[in-house]
C-alpha positions as CSV (number, residue, x, y, z in Angstrom):
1,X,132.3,88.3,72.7
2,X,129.1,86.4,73.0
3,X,125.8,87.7,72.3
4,X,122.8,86.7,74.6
5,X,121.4,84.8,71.7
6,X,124.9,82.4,71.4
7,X,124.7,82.3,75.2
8,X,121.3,81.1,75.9
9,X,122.4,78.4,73.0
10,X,125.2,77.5,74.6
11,X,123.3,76.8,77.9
12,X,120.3,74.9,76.0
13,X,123.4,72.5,74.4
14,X,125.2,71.6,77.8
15,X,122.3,69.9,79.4
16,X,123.1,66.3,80.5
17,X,123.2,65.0,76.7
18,X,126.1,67.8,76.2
19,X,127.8,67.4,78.8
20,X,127.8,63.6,78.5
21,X,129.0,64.4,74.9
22,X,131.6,66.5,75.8
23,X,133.0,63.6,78.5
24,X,133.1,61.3,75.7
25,X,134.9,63.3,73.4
26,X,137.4,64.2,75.8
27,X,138.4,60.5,76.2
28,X,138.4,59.7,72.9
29,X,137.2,62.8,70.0
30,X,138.0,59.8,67.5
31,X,134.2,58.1,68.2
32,X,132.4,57.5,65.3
33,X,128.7,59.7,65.5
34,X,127.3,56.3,65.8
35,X,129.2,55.1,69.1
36,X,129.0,58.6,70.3
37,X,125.5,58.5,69.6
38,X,124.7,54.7,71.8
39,X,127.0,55.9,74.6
40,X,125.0,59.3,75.2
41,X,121.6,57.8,74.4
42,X,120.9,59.8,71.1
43,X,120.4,58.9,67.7
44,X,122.7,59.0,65.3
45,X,121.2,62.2,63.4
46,X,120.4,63.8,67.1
47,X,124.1,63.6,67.8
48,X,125.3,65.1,64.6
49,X,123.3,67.8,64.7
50,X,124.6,68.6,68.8
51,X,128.0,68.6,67.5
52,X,127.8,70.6,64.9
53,X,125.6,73.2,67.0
54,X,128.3,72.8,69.4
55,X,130.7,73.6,67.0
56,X,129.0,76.7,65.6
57,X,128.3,78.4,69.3
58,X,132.5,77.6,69.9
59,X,131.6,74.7,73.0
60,X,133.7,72.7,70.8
61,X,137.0,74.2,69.0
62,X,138.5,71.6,67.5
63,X,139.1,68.0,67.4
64,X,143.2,67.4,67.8
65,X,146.3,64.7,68.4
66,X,148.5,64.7,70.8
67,X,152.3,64.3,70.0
68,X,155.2,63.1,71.5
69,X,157.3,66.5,71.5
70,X,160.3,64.7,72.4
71,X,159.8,62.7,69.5
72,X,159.9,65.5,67.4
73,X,163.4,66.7,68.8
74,X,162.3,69.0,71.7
75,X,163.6,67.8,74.6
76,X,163.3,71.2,76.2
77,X,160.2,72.6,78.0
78,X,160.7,75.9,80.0
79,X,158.7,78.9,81.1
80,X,159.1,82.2,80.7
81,X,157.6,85.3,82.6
82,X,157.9,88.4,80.9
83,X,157.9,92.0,82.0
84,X,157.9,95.0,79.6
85,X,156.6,98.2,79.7
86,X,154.0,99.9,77.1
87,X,156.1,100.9,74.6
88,X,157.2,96.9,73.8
89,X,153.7,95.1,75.2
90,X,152.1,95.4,71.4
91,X,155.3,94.5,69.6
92,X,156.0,91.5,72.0
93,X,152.7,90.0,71.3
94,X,153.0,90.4,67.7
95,X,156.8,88.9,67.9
96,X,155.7,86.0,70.2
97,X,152.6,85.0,68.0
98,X,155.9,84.6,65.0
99,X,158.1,82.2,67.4
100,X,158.2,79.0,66.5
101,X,159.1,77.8,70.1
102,X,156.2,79.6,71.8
103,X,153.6,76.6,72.4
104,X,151.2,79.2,74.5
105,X,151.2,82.5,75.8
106,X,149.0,83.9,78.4
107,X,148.6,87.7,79.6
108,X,148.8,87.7,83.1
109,X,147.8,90.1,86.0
110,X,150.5,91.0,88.6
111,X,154.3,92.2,87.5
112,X,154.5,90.3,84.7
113,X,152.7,91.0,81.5
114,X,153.2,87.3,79.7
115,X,154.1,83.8,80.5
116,X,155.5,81.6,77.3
117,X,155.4,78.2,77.4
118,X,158.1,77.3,75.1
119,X,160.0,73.9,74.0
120,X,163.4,74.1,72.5
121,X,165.8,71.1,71.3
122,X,168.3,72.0,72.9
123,X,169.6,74.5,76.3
124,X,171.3,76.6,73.3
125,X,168.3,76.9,71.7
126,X,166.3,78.3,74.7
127,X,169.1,80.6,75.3
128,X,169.3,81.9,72.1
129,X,165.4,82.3,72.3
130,X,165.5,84.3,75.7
131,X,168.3,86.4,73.5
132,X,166.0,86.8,71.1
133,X,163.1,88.2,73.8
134,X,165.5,90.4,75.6
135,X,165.0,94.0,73.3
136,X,161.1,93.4,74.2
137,X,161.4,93.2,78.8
138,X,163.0,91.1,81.2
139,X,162.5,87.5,80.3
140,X,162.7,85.1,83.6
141,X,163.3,81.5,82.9
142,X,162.3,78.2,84.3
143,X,163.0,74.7,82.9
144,X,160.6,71.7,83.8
145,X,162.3,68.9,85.4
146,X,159.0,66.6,84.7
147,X,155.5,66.8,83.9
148,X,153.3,64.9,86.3
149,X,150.0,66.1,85.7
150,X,149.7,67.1,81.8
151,X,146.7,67.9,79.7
152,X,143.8,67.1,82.7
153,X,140.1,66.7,81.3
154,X,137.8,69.3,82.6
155,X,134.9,68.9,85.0
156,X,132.3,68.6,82.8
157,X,129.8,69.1,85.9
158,X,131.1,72.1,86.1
159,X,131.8,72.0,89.2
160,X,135.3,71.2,91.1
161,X,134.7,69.3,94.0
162,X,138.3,67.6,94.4
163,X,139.6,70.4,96.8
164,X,136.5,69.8,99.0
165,X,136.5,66.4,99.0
166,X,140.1,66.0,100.3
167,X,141.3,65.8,103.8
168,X,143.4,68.2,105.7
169,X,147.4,66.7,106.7
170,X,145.2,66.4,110.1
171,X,142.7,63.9,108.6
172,X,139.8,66.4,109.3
173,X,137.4,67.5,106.5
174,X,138.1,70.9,105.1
């Protein structure tokens, strides 16, 4: 949880130099402090010590690669909403945190208690996963076909204005 102290923080470092940090990084989070620093309009010392104050109040979580998953062998990406009941919830969260396959997991309102996003090498693999998540609820399955919008930036503004900014299949502004 964050304190008020950590929040106003957090709010002093996302002023436009944050944010324009933050845009940068999500394009490329392999910048040099010094490129970083001409593109934002900071020093070099200024844009160090943002960073690593954004790194201490948890803006920024990490700095990561991307792979190729089908490089690595896992040609399978699927989805899987779960259902259990009290007695299991605690014991499938500590049995899905163990799995290998299980890229994220998200508790989710509604009917279902989970969805996994899992990648598998094979179909048999991904059955023998949903096997393997059976004793915990009712695992329901869905493969992706394709990926067309993967790993989006976020609004650094803030603020999502696409919806708004599209027309309705009429042509008239929403």
């Amino acid at each position: 949880m964050m304190t008020d102290s950590t929040a106003n923080r957090s709010l002093y470092l996302m002023d436009s130099f944050g944010r324009c940090l933050l845009a940068e990084l999500q394009d490329n989070s392999r910048l040099s402090t010094a490129e970083l620093a001409r593109r934002v309009g900071l020093s070099p010392t200024a844009t160090a010590e943002r960073l690593k104050q954004m790194e201490e109040v948890g803006i920024v979580r990490g700095y990561t690669v991307e792979i190729d998953r089908e490089v690595l062998g896992l040609q399978v990406l699927a989805f899987i909403r779960m259902t259990c009941d009290g007695q299991h919830y605690f014991r499938l969260m500590d049995f899905v945190q163990t799995l290998e396959e299980v890229r994220e997991c998200h508790h989710l309102t509604g009917g279902d208690a989970f969805l996994l996003k899992v990648t598998t090498t094979s179909m048999e693999s991904l059955e023998a996963l949903i096997e393997a998540l059976l004793p915990f609820g009712n695992p329901v399955t869905s493969v992706a076909l394709s990926t067309p919008v993967e790993r989006r930036k976020y609004a650094i503004t803030g603020k999502l204005t696409s919806v708004t900014k599209k027309r309705s299949p009429l042509g008239s502004r929403r």
